[in-house]
N, CA, C and O atoms as CSV, one atom per row, in Angstrom:
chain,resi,resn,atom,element,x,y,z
A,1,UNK,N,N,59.451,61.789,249.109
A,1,UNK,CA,C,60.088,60.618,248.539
A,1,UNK,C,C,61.074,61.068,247.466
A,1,UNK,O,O,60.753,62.022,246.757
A,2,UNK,N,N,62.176,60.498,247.296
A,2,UNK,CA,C,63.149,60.753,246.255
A,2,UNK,C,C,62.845,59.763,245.390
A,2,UNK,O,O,62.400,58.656,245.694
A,3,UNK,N,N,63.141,60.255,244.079
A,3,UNK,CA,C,63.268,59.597,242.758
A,3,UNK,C,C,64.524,59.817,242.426
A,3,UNK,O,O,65.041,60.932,242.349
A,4,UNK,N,N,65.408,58.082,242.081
A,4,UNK,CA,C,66.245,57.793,241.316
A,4,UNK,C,C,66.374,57.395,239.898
A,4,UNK,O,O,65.440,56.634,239.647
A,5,UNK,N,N,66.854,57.512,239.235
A,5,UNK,CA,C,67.315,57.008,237.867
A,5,UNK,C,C,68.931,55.962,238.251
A,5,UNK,O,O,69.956,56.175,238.899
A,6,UNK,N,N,68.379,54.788,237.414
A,6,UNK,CA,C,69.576,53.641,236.963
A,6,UNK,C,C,70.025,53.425,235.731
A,6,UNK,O,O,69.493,52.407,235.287
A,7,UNK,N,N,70.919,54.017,234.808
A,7,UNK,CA,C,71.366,53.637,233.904
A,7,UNK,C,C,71.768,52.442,233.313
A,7,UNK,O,O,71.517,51.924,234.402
A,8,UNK,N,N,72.119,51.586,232.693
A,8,UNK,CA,C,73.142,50.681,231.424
A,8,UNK,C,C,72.800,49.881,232.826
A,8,UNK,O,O,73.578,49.912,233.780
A,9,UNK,N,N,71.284,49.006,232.850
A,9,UNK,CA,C,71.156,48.033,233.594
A,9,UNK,C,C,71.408,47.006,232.333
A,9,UNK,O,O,71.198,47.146,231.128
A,10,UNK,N,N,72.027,45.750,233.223
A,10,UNK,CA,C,72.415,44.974,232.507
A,10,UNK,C,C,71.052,43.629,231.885
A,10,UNK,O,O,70.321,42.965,232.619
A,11,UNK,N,N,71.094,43.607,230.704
A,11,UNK,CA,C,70.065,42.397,230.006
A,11,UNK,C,C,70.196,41.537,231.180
A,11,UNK,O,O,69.659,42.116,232.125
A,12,UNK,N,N,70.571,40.656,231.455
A,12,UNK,CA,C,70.340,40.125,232.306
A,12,UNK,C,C,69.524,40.055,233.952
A,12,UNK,O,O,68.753,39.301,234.545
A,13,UNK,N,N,70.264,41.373,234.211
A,13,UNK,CA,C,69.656,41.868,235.567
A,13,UNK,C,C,67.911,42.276,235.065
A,13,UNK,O,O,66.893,41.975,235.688
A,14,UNK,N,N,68.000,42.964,233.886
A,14,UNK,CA,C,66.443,43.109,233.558
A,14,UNK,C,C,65.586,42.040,233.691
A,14,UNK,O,O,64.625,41.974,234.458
A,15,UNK,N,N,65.994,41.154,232.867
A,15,UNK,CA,C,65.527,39.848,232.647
A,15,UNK,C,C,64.998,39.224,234.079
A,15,UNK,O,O,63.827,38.844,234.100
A,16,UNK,N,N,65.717,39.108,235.168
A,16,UNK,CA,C,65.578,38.473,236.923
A,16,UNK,C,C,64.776,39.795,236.875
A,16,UNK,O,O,63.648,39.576,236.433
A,17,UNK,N,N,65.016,41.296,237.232
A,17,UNK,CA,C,63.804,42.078,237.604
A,17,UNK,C,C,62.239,41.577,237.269
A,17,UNK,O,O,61.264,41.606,238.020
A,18,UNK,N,N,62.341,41.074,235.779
A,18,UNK,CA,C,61.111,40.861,235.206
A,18,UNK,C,C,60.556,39.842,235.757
A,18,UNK,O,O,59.391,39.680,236.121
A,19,UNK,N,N,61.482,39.142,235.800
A,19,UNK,CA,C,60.908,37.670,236.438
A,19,UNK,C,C,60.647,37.490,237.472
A,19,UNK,O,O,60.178,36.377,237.710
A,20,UNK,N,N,60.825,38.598,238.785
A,20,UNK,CA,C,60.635,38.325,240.121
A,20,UNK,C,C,59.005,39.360,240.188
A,20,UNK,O,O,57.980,39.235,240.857
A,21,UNK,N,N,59.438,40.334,239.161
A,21,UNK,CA,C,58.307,41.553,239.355
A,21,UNK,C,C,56.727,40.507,239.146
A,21,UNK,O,O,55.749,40.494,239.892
A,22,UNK,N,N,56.912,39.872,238.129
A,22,UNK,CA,C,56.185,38.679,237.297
A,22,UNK,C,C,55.808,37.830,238.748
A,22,UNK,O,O,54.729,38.096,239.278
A,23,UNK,N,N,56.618,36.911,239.319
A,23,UNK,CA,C,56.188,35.987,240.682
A,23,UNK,C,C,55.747,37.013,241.786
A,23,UNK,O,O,54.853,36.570,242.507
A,24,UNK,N,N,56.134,38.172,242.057
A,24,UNK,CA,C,55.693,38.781,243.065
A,24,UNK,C,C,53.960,39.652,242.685
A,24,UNK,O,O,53.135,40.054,243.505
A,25,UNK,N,N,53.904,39.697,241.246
A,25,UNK,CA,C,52.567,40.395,240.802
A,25,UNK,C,C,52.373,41.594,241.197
A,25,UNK,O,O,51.337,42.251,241.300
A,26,UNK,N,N,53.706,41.893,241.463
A,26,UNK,CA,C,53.731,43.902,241.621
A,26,UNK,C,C,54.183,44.821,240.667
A,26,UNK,O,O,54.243,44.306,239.550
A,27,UNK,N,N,54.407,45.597,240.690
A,27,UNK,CA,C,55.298,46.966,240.154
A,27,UNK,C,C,56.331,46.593,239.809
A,27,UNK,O,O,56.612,45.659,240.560
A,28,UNK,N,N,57.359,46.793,238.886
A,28,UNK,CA,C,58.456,46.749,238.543
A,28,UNK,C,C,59.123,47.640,239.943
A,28,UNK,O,O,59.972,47.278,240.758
A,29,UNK,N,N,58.353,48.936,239.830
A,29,UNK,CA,C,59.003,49.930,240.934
A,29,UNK,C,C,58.867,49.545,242.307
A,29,UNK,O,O,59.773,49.654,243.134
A,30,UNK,N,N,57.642,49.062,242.553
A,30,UNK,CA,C,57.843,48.470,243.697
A,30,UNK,C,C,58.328,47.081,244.108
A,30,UNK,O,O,58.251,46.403,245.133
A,31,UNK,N,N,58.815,46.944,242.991
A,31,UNK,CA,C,59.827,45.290,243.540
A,31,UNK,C,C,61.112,45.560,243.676
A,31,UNK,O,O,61.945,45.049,244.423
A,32,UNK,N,N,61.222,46.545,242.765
A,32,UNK,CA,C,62.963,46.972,242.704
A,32,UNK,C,C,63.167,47.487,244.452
A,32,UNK,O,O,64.119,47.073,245.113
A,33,UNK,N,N,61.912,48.618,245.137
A,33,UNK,CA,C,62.153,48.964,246.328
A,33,UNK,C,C,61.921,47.634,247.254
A,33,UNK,O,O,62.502,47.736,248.334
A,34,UNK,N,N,61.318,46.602,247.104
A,34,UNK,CA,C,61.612,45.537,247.997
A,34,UNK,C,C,62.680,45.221,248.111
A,34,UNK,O,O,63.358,45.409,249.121
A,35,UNK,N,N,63.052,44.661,247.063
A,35,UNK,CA,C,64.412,44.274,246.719
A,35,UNK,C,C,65.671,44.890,247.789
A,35,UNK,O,O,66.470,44.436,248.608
A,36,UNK,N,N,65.248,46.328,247.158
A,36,UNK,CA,C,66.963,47.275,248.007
A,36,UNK,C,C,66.254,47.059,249.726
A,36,UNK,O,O,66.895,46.661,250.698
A,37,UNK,N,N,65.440,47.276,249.716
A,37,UNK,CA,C,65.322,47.412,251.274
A,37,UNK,C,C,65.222,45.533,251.817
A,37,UNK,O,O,65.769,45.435,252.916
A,38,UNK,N,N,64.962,44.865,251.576
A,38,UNK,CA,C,65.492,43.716,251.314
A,38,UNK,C,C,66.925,43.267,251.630
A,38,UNK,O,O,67.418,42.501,252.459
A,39,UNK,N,N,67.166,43.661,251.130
A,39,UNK,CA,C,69.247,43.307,250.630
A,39,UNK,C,C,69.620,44.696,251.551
A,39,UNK,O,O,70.655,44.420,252.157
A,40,UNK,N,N,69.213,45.983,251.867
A,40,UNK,CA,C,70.145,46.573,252.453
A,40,UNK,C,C,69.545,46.378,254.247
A,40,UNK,O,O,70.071,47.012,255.162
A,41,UNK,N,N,68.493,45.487,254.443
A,41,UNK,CA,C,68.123,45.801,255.970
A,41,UNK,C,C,67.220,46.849,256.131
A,41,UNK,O,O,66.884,46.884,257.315
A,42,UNK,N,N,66.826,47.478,255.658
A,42,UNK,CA,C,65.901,48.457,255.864
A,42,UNK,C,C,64.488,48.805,255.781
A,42,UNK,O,O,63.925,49.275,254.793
A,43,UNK,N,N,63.889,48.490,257.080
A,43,UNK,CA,C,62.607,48.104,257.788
A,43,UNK,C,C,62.685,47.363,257.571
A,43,UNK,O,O,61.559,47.158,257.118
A,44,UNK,N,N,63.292,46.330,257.439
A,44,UNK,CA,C,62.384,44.544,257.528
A,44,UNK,C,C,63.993,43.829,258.207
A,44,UNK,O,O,65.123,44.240,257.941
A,45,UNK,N,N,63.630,42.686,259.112
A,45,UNK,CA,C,64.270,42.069,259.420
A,45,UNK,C,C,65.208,41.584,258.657
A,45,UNK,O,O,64.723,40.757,257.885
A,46,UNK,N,N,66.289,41.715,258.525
A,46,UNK,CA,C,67.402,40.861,258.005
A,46,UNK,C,C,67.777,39.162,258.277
A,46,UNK,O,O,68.093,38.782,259.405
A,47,UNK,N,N,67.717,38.431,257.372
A,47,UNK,CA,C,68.262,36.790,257.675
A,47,UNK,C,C,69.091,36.271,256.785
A,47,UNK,O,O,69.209,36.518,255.584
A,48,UNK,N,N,69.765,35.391,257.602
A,48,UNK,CA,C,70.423,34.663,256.656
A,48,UNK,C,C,69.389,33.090,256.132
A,48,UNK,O,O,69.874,32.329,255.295
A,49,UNK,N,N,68.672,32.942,256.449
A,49,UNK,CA,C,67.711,31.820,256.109
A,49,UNK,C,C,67.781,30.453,256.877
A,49,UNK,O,O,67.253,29.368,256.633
A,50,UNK,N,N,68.608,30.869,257.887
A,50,UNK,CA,C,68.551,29.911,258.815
A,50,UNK,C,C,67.786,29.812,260.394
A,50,UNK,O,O,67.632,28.920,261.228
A,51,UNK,N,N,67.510,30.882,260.308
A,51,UNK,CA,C,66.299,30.936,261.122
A,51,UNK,C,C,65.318,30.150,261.376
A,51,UNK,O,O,65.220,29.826,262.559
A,52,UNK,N,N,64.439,29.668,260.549
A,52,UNK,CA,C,63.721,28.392,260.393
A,52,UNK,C,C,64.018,27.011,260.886
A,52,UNK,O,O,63.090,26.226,261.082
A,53,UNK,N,N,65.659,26.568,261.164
A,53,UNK,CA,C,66.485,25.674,261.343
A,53,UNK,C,C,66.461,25.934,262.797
A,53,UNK,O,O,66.576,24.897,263.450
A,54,UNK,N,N,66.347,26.987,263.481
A,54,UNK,CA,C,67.177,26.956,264.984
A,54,UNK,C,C,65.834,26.226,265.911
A,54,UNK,O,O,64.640,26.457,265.723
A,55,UNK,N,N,66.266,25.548,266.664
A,55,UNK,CA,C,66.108,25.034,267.798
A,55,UNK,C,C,64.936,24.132,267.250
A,55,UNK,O,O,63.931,24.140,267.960
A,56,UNK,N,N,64.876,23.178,265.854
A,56,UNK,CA,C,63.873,22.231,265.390
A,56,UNK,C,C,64.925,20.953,265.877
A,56,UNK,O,O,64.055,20.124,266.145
A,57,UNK,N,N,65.761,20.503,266.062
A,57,UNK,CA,C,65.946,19.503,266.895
A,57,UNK,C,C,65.792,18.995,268.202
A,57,UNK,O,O,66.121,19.530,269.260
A,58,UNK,N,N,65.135,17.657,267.968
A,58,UNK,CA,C,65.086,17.094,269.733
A,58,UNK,C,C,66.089,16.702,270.254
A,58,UNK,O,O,67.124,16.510,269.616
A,59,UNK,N,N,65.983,16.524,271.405
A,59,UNK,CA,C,66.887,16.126,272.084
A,59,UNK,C,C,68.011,14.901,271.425
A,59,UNK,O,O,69.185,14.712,271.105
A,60,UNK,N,N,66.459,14.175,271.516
A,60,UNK,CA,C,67.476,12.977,270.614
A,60,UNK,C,C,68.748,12.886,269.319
A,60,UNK,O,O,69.780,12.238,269.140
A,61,UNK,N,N,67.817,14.153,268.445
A,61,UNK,CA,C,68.251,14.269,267.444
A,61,UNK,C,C,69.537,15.204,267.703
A,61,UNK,O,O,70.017,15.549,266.624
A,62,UNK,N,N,70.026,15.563,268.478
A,62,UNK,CA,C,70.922,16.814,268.912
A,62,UNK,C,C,72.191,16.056,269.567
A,62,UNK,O,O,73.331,16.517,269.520
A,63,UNK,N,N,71.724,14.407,270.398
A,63,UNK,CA,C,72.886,13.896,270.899
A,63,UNK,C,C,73.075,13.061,270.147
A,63,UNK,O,O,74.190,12.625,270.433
A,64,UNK,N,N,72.414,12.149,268.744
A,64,UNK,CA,C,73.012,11.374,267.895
A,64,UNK,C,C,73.761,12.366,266.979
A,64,UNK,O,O,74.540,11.854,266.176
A,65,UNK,N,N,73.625,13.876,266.982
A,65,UNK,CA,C,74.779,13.921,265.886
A,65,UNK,C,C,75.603,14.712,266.775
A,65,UNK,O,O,76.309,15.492,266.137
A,66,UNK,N,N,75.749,14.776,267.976
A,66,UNK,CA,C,76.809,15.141,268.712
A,66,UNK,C,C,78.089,14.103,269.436
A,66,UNK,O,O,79.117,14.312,270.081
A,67,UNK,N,N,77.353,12.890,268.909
A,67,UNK,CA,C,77.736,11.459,268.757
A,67,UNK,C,C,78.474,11.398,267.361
A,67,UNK,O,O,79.494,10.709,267.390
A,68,UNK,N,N,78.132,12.045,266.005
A,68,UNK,CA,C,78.230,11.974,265.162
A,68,UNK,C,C,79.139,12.341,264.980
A,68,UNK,O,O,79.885,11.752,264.198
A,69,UNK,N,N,79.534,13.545,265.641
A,69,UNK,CA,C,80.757,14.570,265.386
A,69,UNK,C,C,81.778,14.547,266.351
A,69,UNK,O,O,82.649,15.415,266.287
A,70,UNK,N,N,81.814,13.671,267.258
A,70,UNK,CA,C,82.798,13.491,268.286
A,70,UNK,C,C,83.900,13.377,267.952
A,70,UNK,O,O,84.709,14.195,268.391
A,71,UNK,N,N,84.408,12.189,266.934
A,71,UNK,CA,C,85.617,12.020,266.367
A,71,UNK,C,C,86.122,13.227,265.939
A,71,UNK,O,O,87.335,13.082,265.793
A,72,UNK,N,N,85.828,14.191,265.706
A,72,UNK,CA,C,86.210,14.785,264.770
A,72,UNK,C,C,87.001,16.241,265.980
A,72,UNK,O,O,87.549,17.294,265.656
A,73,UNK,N,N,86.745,15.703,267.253
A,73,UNK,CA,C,86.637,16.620,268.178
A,73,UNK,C,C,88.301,16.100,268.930
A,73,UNK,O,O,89.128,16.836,269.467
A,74,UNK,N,N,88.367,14.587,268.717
A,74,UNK,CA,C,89.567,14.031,269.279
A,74,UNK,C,C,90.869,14.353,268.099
A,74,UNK,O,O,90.857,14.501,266.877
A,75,UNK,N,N,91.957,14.375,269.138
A,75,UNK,CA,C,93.401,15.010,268.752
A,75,UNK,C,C,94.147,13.922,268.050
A,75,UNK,O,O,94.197,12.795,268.541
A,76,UNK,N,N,94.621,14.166,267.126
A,76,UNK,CA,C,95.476,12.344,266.719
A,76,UNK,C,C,96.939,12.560,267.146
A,76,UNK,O,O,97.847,13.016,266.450
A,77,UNK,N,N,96.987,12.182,268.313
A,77,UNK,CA,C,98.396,12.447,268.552
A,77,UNK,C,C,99.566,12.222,267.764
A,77,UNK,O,O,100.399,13.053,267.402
A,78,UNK,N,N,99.525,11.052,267.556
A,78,UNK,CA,C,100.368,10.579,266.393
A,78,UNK,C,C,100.611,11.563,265.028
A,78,UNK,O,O,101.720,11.549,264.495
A,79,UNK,N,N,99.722,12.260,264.586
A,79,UNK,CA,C,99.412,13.149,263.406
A,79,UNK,C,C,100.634,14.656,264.132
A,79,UNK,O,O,101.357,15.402,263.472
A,80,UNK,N,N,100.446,14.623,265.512
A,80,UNK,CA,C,101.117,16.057,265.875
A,80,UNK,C,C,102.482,15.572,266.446
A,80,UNK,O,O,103.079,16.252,267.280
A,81,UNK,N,N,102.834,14.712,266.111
A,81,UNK,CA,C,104.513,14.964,266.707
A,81,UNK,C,C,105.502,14.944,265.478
A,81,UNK,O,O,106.710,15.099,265.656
């Protein structure tokens, strides 16, 4: 395993370290390595947080807002000449 050193971390950034190290009830050191491997993709799945969202609509719910958004799909002719 390699050991890094981080210099002139900023008060602030300390402050969120502390506070996540604090909700997570780990290590400072081992939150900071969640964190990077976290944010850089590495071993753990990457998301944007929308995952949870895909494919929770029914049917129904999928053609009232495809109903919803129709207009928005038509050309205003008038607007293009």
């Amino acid at each position: 395993m390699k050991t890094i050193t981080v210099r002139n971390i900023p008060h602030e950034l300390d402050e969120a370290l502390q506070r996540e190290r604090a909700r997570r009830g780990l290590s400072l050191n081992q939150t900071v390595i969640d964190l990077l491997k976290q944010r850089l993709g590495v071993g753990v799945a990457r998301s944007n947080g929308l995952a949870r969202l895909a494919g929770t609509w029914t049917d129904e719910e999928f053609e009232r807002f495809s109903e919803a958004i129709a207009p928005f799909e038509r050309v205003d002719e008038e607007l293009w000449r």
